[in-house]
N, C-alpha and C positions, 0 to 999 in steps of 0.2 A: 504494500500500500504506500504512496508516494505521501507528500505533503499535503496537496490539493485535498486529494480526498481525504484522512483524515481531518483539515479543517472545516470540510464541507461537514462531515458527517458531526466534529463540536459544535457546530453552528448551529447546526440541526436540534443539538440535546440541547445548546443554549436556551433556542427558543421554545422550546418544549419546557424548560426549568421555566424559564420567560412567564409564558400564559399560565403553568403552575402557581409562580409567584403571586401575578396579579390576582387568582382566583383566590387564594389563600388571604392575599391582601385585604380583603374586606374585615377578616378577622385578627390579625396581627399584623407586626409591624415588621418584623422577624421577613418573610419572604422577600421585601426592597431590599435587605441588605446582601441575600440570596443573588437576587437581581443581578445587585451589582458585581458582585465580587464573581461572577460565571461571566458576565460581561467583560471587565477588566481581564480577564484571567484569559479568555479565548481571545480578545482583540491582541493583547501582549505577544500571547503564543506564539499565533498565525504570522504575527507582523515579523517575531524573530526568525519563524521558520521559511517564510517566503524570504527575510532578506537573506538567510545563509542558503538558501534554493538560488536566489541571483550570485551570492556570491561564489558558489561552485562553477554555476554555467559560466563565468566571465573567468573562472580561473582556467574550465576547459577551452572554451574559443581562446585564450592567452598561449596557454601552453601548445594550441591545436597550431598558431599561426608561428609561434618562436619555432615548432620544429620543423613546420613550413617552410620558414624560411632560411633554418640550418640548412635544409636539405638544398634549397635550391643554391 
C-alpha cells in the first residue's frame, strides 16, 4: 500500500470519527476535542508523508539524470 492510499483511507476514518463526533456533540463536549486532534493528526501525517513521497521522487529523477549524464 503506497502513501496515497493509506491517506485516503485516514481520511476516510477521519470523517467517519468527524460525523461520530458531531453526533455525540449534542451530549458532550468531549467529541470537539476528538475532532480535532484526528484532524491535526491526519493533516500532519499526510502532509509529512506526501513531502518525503516528493522528496524521494526528486532524489530519483536527480540520481536518474547524474548517471545520465556520467554515462554520456
Amino acid at each position: 500500500m503506497n502513501w496515497d492510499t493509506f491517506c485516503l483511507y485516514l481520511f476516510i476514518i477521519s470523517m467517519f470519527c468527524t460525523v461520530l463526533c458531531y453526533y455525540f456533540g449534542a451530549i458532550t463536549e468531549i467529541p470537539f476535542i476528538c475532532f480535532m486532534q484526528m484532524h491535526i493528526f491526519n493533516w500532519t501525517f499526510c502532509r509529512s508523508a506526501f513531502r518525503i513521497n516528493a522528496y524521494n521522487n526528486l532524489q530519483l529523477q536527480l540520481n536518474a539524470t547524474a548517471a545520465h549524464d556520467f554515462i554520456e
